[in-house]
Every structure is written in C-alpha cells, then in structure tokens.
C-alpha positions in Angstrom: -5.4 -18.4 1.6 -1.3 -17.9 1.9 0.6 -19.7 -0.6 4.0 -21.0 -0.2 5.6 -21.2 -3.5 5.0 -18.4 -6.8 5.6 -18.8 -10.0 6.1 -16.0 -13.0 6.3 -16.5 -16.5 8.8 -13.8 -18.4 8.0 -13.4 -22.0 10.7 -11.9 -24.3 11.8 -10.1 -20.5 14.6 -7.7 -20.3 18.0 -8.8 -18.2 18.1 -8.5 -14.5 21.0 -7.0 -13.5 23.0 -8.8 -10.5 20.8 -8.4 -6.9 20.3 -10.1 -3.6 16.8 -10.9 -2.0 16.4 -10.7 1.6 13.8 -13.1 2.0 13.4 -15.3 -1.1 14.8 -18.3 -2.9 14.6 -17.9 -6.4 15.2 -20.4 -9.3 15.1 -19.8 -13.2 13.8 -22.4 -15.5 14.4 -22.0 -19.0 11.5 -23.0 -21.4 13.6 -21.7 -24.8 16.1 -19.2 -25.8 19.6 -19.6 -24.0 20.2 -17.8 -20.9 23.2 -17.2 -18.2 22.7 -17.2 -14.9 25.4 -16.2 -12.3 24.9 -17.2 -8.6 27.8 -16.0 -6.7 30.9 -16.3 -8.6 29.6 -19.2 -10.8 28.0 -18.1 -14.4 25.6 -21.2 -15.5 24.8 -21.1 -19.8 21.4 -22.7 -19.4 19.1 -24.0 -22.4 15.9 -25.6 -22.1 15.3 -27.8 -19.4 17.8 -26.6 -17.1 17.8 -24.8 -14.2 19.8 -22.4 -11.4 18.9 -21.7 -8.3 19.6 -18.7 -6.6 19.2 -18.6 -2.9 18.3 -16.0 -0.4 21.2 -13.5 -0.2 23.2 -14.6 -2.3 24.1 -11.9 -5.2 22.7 -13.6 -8.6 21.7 -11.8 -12.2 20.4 -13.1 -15.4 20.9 -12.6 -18.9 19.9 -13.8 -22.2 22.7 -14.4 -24.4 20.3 -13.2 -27.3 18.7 -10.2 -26.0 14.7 -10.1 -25.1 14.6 -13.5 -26.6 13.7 -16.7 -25.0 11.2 -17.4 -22.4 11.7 -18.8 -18.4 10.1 -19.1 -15.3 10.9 -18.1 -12.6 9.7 -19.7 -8.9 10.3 -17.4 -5.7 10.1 -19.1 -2.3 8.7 -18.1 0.0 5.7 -16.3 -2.3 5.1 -12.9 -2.3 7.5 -11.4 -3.9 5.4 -11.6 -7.4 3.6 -8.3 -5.8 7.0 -6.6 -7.0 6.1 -7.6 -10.8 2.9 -6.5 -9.9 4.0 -2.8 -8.6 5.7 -1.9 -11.3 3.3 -3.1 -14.1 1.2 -0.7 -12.1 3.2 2.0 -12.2 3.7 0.9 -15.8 0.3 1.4 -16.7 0.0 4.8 -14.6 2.9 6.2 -16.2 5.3 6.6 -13.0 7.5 3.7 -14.3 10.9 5.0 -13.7 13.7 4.8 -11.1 11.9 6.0 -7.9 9.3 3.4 -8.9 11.7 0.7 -8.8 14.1 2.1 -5.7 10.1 2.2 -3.3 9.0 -1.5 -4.9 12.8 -2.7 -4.3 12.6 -1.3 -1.0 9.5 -2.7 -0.2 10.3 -6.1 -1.0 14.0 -6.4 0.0 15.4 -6.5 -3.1 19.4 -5.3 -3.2 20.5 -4.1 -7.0 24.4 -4.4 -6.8 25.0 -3.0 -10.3 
C-alpha cells in the first residue's frame, strides 16, 4: 500500500532550524502553543487553528515563541519523508543520535539545513 499524504504529531518538539526539502511539501498546523513559521522571506506568528505552508524547495524553519511548548502537526506531501523521524528515533534509541546521524538521514531524504 503507498500513501500519498503523512501526517506527524510533535509534542513539546524542539525548533527546526531553517531547511529546504527536495521532494516534499510540508505544512504546519498548530493545535496550541504559538509558533513562527518563516517560508522564504515571510515570518507567519501562527496560533491555533492556523496554518503555513511550506513548499518543496523553498527554505522555511519553525520556532516556538515559548520554547518546547505547544503542540502541531505537521503533513509532508508526497509521504515518506516520516521515515526521517523514524531514523533518528532509532538512532535515538541505539545511542548514535548525534550529527553524523542527522547529516546520513538528511542526506537520505533530501533534506538541506541552511543554518
């Protein structure tokens, strides 16, 4: 079965530092807390409700104006890119979470990091 759409819940998540995806749309949903979102040159102060979408190489980053508060979901189109999340909560587990970790599962999924 190949899905088109994923879906991941972050729960008290750390910032994400501005990156481009090759291959994935990517939109953020805020469910509480207060977050910004730049895409481009624009910087969006969402709350509940709202929304930003992000698309496919186009630099973007969030942050939460309090920090590891609030909670958001975040939908990746096409799917697949949830297997990064996965990656690195497995590396998590196996203690090899560090910086290689991330450059292999960034590599791997055609993630960017610009800063």
């Amino acid at each position: 079965m190949r899905f088109s759409d994923a879906i991941v819940e972050e729960i008290a998540p750390l910032d994400t530092p501005l990156h481009v995806h090759e291959r994935e749309d990517e939109v953020f949903y805020v469910l509480e807390g207060h977050h910004v979102v730049e895409v481009g040159d624009t910087a969006f102060r969402l709350g509940p409700g709202d929304l930003a979408f992000g698309p496919r190489g186009v630099p973007h980053a969030q942050r939460r104006v309090v920090p590891r508060t609030g909670r958001l979901l975040t939908m990746f189109s096409p799917a697949g890119f949830e297997g990064f999340f996965r990656e690195l909560a497995e590396a998590e587990r196996a203690g090899t979470i560090g910086p290689g970790a991330y450059a292999e599962a960034s590599k791997r999924y055609g993630l960017t990091w610009l800063r």
